[in-house]
mmCIF entry with sequence, helices, sheets and N, C-alpha, C, O atoms, coordinates in Angstrom:
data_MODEL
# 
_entry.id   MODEL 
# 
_entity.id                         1 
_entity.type                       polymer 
_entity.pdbx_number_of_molecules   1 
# 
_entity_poly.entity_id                      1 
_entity_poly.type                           'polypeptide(L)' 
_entity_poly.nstd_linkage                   no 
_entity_poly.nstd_monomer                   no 
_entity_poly.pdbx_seq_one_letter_code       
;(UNK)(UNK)(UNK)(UNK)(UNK)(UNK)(UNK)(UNK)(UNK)(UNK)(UNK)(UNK)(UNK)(UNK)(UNK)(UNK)
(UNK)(UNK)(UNK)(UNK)(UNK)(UNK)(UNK)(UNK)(UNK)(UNK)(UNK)(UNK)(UNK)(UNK)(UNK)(UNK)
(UNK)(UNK)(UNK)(UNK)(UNK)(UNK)(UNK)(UNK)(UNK)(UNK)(UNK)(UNK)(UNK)(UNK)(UNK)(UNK)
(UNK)(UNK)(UNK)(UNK)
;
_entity_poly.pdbx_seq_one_letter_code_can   XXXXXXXXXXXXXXXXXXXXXXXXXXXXXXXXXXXXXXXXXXXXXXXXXXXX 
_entity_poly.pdbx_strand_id                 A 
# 
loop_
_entity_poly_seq.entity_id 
_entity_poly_seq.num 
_entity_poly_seq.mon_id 
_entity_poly_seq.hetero 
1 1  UNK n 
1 2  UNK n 
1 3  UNK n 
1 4  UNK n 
1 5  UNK n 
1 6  UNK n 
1 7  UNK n 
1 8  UNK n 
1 9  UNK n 
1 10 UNK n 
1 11 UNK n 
1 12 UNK n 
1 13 UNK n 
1 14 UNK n 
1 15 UNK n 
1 16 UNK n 
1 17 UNK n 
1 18 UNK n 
1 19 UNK n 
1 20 UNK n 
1 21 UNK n 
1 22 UNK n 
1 23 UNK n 
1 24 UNK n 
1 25 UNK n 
1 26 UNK n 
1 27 UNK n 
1 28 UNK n 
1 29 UNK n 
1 30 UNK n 
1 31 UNK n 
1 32 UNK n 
1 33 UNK n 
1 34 UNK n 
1 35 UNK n 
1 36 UNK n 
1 37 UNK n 
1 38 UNK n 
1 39 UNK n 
1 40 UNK n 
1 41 UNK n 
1 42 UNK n 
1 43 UNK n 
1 44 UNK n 
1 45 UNK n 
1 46 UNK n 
1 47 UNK n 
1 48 UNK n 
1 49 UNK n 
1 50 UNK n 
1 51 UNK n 
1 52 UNK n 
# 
_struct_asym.id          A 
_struct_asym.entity_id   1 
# 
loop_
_struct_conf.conf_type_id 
_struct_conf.id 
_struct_conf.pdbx_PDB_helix_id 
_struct_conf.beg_label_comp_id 
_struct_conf.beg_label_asym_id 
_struct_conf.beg_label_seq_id 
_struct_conf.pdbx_beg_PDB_ins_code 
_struct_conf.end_label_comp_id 
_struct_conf.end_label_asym_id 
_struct_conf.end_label_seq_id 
_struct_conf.pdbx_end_PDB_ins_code 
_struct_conf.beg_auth_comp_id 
_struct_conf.beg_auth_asym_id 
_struct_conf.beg_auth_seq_id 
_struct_conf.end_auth_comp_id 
_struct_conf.end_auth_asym_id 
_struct_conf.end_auth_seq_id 
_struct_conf.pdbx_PDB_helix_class 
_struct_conf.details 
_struct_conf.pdbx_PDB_helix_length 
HELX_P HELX_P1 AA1 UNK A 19 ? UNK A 22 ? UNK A 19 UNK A 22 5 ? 4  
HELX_P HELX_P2 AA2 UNK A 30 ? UNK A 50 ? UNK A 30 UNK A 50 1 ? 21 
# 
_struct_conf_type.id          HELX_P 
_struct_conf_type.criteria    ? 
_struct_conf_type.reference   ? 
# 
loop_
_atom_site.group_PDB 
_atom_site.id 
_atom_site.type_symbol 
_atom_site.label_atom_id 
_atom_site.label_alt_id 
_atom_site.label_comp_id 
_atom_site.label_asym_id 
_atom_site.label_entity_id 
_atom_site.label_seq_id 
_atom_site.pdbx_PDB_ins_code 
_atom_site.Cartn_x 
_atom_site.Cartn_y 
_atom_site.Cartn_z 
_atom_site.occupancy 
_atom_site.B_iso_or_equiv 
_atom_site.pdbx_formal_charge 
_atom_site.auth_seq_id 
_atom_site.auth_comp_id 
_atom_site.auth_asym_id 
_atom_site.auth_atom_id 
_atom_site.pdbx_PDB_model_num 
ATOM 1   N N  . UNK A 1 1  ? 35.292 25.027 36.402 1.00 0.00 ? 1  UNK A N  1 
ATOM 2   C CA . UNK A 1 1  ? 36.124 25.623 37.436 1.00 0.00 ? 1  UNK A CA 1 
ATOM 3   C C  . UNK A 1 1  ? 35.292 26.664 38.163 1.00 0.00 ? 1  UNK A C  1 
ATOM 4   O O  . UNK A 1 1  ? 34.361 27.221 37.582 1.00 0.00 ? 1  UNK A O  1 
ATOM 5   N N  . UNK A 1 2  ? 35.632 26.957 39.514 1.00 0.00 ? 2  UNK A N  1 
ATOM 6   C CA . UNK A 1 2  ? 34.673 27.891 40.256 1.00 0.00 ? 2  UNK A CA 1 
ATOM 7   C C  . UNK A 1 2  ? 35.578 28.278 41.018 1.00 0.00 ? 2  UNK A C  1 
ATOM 8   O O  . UNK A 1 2  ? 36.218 27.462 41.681 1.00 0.00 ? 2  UNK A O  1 
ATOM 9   N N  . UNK A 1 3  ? 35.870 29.923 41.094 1.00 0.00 ? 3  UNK A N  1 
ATOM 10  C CA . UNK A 1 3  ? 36.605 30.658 41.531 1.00 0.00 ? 3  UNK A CA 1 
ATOM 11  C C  . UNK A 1 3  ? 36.455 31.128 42.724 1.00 0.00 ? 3  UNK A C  1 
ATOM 12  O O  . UNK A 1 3  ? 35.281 30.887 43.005 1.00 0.00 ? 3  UNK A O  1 
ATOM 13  N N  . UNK A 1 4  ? 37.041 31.758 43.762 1.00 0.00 ? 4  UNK A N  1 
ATOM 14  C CA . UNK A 1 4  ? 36.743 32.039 45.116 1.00 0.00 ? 4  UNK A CA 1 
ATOM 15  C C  . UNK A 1 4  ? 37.672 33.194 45.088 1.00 0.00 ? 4  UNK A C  1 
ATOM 16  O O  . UNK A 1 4  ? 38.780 33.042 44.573 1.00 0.00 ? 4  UNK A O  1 
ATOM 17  N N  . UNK A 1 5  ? 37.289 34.448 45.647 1.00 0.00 ? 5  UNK A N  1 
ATOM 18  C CA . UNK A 1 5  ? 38.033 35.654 46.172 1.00 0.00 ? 5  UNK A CA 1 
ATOM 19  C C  . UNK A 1 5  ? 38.133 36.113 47.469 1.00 0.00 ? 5  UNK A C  1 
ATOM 20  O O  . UNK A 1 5  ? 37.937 34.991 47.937 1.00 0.00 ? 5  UNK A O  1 
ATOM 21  N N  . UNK A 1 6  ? 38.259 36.742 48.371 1.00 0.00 ? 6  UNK A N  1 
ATOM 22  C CA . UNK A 1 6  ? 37.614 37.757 49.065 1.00 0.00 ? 6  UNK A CA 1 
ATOM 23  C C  . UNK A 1 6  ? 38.537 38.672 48.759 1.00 0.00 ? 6  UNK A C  1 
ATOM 24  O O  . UNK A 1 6  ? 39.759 38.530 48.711 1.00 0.00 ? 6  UNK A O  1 
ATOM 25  N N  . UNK A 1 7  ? 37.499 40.181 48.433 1.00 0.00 ? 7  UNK A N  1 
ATOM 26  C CA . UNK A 1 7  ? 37.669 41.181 48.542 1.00 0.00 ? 7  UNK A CA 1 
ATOM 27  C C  . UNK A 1 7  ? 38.756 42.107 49.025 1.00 0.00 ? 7  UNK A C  1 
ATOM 28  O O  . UNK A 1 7  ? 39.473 42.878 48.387 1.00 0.00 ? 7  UNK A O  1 
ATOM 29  N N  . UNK A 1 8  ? 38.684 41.788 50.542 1.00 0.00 ? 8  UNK A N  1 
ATOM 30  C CA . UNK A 1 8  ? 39.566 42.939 51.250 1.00 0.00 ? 8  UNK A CA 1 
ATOM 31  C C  . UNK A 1 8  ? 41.006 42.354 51.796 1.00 0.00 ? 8  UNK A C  1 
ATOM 32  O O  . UNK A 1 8  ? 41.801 42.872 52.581 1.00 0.00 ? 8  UNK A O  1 
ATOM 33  N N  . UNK A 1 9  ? 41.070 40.918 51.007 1.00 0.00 ? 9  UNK A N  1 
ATOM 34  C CA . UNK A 1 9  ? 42.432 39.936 51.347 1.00 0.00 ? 9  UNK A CA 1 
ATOM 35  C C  . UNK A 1 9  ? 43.458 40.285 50.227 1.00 0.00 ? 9  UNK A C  1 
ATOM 36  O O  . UNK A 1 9  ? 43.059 40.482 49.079 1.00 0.00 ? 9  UNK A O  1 
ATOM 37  N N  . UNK A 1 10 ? 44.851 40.367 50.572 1.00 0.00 ? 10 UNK A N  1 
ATOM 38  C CA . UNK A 1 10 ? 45.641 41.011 49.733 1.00 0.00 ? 10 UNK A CA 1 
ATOM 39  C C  . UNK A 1 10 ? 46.099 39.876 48.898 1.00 0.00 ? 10 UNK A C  1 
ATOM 40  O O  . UNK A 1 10 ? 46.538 40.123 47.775 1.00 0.00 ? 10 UNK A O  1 
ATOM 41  N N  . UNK A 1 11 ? 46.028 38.391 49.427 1.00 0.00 ? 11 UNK A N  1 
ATOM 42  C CA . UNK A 1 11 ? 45.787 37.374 48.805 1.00 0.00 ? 11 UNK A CA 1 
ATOM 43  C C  . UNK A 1 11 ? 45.141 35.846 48.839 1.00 0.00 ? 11 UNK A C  1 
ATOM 44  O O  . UNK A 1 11 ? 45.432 34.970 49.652 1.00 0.00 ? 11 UNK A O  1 
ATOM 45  N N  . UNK A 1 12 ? 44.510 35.782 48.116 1.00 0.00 ? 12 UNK A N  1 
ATOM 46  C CA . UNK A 1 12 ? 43.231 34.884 48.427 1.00 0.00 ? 12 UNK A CA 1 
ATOM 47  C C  . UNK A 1 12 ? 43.178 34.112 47.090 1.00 0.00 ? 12 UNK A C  1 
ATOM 48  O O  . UNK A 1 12 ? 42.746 34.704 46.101 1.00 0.00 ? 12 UNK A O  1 
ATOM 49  N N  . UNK A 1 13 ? 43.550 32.948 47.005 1.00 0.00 ? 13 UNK A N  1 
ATOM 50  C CA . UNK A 1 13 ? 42.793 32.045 45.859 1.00 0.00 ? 13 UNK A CA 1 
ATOM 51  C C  . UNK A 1 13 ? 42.237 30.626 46.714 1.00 0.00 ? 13 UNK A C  1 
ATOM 52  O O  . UNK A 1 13 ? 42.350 29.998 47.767 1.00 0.00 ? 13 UNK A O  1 
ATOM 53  N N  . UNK A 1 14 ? 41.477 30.664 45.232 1.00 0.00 ? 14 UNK A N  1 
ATOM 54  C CA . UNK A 1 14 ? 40.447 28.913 45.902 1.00 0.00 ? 14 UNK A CA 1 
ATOM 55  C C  . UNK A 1 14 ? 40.158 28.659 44.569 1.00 0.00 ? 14 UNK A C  1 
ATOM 56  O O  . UNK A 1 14 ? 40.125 29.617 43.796 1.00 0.00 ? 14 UNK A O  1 
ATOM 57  N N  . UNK A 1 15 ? 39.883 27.223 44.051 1.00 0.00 ? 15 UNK A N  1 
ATOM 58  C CA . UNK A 1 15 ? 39.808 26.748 43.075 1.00 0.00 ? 15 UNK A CA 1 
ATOM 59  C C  . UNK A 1 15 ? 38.734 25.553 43.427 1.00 0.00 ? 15 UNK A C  1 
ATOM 60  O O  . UNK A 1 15 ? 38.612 25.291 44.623 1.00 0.00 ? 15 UNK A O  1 
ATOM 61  N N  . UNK A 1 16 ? 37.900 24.763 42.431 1.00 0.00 ? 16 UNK A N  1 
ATOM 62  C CA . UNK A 1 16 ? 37.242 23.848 42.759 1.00 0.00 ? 16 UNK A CA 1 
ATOM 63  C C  . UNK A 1 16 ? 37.445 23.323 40.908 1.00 0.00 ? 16 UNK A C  1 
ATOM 64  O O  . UNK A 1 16 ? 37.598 24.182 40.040 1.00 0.00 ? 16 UNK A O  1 
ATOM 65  N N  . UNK A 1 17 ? 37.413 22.067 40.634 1.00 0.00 ? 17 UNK A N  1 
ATOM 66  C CA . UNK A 1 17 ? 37.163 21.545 39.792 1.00 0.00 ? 17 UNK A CA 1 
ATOM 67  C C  . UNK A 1 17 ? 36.759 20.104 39.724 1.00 0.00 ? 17 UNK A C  1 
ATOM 68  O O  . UNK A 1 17 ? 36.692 19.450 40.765 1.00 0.00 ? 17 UNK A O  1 
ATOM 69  N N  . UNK A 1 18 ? 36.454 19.503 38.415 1.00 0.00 ? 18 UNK A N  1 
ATOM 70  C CA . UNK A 1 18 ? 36.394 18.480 38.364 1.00 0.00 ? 18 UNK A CA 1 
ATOM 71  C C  . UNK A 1 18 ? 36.683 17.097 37.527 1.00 0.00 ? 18 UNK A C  1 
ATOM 72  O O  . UNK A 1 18 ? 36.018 16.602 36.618 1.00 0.00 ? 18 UNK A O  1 
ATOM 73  N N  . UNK A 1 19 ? 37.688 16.720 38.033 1.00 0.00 ? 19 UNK A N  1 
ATOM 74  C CA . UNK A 1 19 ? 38.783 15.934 37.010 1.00 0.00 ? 19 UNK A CA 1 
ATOM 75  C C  . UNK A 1 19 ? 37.706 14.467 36.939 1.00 0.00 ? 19 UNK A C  1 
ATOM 76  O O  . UNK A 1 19 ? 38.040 13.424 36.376 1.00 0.00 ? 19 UNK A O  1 
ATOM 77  N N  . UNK A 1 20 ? 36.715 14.630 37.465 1.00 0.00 ? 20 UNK A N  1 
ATOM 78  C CA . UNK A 1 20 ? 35.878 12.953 37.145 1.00 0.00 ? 20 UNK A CA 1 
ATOM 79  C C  . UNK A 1 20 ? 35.681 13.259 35.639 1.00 0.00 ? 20 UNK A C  1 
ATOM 80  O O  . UNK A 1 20 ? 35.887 12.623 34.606 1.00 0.00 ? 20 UNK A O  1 
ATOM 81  N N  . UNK A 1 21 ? 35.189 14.517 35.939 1.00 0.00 ? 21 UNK A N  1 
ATOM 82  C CA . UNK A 1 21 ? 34.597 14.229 34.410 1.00 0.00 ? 21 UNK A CA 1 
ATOM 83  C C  . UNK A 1 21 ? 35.335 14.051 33.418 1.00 0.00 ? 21 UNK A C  1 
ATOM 84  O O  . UNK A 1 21 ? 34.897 14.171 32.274 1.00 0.00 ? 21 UNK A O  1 
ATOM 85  N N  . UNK A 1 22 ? 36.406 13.779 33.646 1.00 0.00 ? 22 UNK A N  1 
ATOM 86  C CA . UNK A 1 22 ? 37.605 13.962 32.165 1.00 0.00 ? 22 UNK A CA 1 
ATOM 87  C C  . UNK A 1 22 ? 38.295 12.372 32.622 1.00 0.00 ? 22 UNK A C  1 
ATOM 88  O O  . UNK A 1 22 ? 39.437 12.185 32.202 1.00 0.00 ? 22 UNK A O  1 
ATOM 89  N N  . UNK A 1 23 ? 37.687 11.287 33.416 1.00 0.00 ? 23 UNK A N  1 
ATOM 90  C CA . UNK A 1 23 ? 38.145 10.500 33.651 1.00 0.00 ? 23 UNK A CA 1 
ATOM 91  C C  . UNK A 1 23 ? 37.650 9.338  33.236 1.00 0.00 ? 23 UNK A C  1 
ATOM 92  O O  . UNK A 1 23 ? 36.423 9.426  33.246 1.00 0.00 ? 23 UNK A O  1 
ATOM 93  N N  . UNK A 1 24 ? 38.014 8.262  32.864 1.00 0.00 ? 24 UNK A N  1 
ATOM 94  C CA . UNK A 1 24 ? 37.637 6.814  32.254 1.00 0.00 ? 24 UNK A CA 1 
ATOM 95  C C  . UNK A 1 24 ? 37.219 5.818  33.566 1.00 0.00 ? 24 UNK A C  1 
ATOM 96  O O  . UNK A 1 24 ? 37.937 5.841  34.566 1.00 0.00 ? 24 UNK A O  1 
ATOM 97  N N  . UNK A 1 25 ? 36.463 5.266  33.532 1.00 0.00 ? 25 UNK A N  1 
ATOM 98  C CA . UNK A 1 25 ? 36.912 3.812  34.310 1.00 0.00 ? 25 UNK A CA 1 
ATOM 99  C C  . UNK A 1 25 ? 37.945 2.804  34.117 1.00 0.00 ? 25 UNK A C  1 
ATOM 100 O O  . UNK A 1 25 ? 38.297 2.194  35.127 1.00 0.00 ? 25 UNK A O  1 
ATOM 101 N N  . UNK A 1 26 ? 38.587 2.469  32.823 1.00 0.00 ? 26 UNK A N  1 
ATOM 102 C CA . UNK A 1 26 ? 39.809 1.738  32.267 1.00 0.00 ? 26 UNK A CA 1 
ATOM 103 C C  . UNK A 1 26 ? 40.779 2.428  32.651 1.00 0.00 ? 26 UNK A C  1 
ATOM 104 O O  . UNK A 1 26 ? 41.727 1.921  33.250 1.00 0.00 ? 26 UNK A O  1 
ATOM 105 N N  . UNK A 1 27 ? 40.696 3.784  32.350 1.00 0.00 ? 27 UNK A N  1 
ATOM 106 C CA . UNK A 1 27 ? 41.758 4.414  32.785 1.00 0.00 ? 27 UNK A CA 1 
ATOM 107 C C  . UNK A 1 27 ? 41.563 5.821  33.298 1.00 0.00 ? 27 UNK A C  1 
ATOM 108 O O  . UNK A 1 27 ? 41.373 6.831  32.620 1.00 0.00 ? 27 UNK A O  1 
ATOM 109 N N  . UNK A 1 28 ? 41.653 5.701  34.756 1.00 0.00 ? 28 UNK A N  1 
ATOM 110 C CA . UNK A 1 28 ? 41.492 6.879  35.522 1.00 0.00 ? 28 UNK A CA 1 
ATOM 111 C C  . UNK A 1 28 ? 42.404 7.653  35.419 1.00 0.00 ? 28 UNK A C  1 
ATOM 112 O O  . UNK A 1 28 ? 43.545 7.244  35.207 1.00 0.00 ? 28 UNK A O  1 
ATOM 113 N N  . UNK A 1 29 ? 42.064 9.175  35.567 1.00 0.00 ? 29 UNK A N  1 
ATOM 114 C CA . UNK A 1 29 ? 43.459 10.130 35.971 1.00 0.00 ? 29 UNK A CA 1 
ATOM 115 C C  . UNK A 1 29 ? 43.964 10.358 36.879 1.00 0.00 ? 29 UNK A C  1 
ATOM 116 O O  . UNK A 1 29 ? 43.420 10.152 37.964 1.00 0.00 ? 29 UNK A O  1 
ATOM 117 N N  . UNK A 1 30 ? 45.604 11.037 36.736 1.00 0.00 ? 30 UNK A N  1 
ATOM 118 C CA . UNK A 1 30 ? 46.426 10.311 37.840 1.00 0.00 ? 30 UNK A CA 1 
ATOM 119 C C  . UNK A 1 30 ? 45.781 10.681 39.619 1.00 0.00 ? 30 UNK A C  1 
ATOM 120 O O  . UNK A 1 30 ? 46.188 10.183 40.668 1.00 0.00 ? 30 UNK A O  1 
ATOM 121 N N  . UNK A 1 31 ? 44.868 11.533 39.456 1.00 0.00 ? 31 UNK A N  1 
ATOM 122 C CA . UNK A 1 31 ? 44.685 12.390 40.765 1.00 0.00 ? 31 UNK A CA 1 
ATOM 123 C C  . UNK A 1 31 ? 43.802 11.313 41.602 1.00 0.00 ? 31 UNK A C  1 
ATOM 124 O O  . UNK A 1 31 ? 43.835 11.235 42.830 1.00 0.00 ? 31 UNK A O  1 
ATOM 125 N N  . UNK A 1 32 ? 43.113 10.603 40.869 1.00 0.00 ? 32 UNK A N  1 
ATOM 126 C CA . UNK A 1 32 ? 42.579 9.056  41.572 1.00 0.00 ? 32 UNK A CA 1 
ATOM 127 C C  . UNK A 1 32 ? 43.123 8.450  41.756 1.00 0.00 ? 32 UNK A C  1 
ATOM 128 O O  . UNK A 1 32 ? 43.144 7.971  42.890 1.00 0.00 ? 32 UNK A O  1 
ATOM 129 N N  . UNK A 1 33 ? 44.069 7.973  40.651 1.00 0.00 ? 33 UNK A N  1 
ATOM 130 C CA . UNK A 1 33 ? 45.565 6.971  41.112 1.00 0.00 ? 33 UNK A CA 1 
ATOM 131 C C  . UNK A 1 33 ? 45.846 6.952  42.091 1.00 0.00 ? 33 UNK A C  1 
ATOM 132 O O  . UNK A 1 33 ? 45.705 6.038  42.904 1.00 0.00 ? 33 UNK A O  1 
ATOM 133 N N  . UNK A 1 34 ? 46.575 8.555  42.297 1.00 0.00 ? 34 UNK A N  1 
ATOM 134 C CA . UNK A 1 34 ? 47.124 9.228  43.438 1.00 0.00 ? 34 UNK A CA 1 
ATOM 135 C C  . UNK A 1 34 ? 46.217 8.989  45.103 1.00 0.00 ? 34 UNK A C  1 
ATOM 136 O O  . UNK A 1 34 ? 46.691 8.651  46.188 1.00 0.00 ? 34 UNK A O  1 
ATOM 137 N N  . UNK A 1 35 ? 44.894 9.297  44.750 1.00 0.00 ? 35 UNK A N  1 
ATOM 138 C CA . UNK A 1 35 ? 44.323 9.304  46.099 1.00 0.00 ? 35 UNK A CA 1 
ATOM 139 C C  . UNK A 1 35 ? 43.537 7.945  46.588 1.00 0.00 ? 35 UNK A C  1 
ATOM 140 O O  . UNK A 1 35 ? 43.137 7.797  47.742 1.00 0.00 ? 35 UNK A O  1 
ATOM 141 N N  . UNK A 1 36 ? 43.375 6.986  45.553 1.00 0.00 ? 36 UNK A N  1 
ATOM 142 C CA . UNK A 1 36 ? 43.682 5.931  45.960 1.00 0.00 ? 36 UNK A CA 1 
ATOM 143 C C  . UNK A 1 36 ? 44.515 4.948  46.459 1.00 0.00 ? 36 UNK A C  1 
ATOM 144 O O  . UNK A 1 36 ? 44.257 4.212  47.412 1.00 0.00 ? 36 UNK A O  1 
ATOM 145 N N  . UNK A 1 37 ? 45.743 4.957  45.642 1.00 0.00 ? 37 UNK A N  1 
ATOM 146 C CA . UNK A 1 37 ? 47.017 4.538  46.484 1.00 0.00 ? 37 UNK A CA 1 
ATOM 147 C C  . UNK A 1 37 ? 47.400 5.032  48.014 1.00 0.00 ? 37 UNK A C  1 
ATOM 148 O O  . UNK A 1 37 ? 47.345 4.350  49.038 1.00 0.00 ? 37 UNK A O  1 
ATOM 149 N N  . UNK A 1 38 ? 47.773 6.311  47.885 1.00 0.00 ? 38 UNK A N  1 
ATOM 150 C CA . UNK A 1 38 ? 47.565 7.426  49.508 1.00 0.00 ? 38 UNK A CA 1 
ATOM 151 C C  . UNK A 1 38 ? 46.733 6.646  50.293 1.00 0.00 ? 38 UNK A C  1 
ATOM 152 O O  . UNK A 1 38 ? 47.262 6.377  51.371 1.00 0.00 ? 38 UNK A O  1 
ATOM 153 N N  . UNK A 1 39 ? 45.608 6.180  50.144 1.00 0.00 ? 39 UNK A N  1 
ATOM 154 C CA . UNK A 1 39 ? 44.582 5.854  51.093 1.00 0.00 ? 39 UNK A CA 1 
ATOM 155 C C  . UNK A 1 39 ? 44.742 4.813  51.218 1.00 0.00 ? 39 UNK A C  1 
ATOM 156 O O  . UNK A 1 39 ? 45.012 4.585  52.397 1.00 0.00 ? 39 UNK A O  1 
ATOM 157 N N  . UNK A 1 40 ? 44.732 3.689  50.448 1.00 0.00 ? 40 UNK A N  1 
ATOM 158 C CA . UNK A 1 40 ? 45.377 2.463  50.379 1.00 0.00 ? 40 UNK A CA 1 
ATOM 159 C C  . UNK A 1 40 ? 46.782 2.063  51.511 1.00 0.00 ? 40 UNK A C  1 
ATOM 160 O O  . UNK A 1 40 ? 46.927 1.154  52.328 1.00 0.00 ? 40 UNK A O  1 
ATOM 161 N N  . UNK A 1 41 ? 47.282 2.712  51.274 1.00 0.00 ? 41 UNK A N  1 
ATOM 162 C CA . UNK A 1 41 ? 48.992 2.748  52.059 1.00 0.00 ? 41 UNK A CA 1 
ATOM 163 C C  . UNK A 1 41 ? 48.749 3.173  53.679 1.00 0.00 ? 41 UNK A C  1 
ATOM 164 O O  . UNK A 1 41 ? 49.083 2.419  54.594 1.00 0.00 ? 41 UNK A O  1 
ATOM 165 N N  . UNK A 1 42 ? 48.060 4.614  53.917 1.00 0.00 ? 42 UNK A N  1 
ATOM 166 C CA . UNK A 1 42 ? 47.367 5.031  55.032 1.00 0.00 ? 42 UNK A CA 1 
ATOM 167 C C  . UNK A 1 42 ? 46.652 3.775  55.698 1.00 0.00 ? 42 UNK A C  1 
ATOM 168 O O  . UNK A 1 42 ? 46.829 3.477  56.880 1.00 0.00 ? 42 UNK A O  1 
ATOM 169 N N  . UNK A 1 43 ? 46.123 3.322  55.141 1.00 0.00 ? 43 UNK A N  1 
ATOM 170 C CA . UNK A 1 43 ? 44.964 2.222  55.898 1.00 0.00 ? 43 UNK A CA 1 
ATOM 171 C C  . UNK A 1 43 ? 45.867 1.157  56.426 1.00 0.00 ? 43 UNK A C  1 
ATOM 172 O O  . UNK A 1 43 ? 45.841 0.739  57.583 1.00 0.00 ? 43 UNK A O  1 
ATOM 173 N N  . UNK A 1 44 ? 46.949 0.614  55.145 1.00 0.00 ? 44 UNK A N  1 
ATOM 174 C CA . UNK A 1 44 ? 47.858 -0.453 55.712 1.00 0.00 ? 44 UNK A CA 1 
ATOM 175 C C  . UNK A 1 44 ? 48.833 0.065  57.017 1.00 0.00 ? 44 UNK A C  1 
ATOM 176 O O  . UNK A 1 44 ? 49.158 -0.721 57.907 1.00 0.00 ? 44 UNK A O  1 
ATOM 177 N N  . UNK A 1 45 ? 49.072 0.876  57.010 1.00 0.00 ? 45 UNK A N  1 
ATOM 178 C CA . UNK A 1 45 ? 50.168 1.705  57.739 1.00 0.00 ? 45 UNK A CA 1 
ATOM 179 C C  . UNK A 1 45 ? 49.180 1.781  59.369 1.00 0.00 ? 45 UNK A C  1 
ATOM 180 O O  . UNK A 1 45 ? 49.655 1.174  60.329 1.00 0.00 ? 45 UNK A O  1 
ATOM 181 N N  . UNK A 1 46 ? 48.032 2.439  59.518 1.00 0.00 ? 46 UNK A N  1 
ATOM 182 C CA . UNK A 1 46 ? 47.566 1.864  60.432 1.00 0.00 ? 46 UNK A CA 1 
ATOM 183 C C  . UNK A 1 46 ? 46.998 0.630  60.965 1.00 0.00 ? 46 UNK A C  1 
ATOM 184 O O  . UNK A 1 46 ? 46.960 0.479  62.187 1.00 0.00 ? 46 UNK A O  1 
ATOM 185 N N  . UNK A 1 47 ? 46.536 -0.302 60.147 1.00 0.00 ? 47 UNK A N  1 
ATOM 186 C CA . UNK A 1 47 ? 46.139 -1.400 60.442 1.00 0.00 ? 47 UNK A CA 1 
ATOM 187 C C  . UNK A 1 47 ? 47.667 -2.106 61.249 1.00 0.00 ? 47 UNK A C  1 
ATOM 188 O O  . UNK A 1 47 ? 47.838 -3.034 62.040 1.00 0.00 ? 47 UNK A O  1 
ATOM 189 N N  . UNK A 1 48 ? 48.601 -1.111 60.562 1.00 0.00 ? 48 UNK A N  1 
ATOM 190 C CA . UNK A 1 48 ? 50.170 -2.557 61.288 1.00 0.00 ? 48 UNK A CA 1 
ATOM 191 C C  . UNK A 1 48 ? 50.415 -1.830 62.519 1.00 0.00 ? 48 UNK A C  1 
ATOM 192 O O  . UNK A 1 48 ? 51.116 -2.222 63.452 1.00 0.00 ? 48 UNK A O  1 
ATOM 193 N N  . UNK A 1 49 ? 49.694 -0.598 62.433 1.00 0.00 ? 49 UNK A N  1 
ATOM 194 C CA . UNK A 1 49 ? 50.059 -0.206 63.866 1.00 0.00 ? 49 UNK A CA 1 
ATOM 195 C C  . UNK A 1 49 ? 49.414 -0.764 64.891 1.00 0.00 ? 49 UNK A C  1 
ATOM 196 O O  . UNK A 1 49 ? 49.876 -1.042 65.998 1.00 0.00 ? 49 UNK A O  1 
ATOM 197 N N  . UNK A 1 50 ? 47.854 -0.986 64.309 1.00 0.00 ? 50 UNK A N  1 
ATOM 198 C CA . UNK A 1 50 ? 47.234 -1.637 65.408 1.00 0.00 ? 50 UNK A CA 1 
ATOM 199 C C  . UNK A 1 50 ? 46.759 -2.904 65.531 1.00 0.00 ? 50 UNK A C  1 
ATOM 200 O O  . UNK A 1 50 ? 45.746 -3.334 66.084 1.00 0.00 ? 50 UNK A O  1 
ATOM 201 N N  . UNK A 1 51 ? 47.941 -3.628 64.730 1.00 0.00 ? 51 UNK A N  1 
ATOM 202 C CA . UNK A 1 51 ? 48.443 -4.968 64.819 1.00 0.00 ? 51 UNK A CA 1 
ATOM 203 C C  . UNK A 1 51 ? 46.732 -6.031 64.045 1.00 0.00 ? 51 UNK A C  1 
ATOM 204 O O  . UNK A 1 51 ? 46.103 -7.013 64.441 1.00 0.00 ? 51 UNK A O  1 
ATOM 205 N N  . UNK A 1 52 ? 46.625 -5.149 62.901 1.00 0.00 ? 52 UNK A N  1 
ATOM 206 C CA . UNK A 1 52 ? 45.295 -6.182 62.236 1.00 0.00 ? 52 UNK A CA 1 
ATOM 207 C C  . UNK A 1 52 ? 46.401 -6.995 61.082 1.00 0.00 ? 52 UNK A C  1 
ATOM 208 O O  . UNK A 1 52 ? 45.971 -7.862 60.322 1.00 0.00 ? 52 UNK A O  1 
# 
């Protein structure tokens, strides 16, 4: 995890991590699931818009 502040902000968070590494190829975690499907659906959703 890698933290982010600034100083003179009365509130400020930022976070970075990394869920690959805690992830399988058989079985991914859900946050790939998640952003694969999302992207998946996105792509279909425009492709019908622009009639592919």
């Amino acid at each position: 995890v890698v933290g982010v502040e600034i100083k003179d902000h009365p509130f400020f968070v930022a976070y970075q991590f990394h869920p690959e590494f805690k992830s399988d190829y058989g079985k991914p975690r859900k946050i790939f699931e998640q952003l694969a499907t999302t992207a998946h659906n996105l792509s279909e959703t425009k492709n019908k818009k622009a009639g592919k």
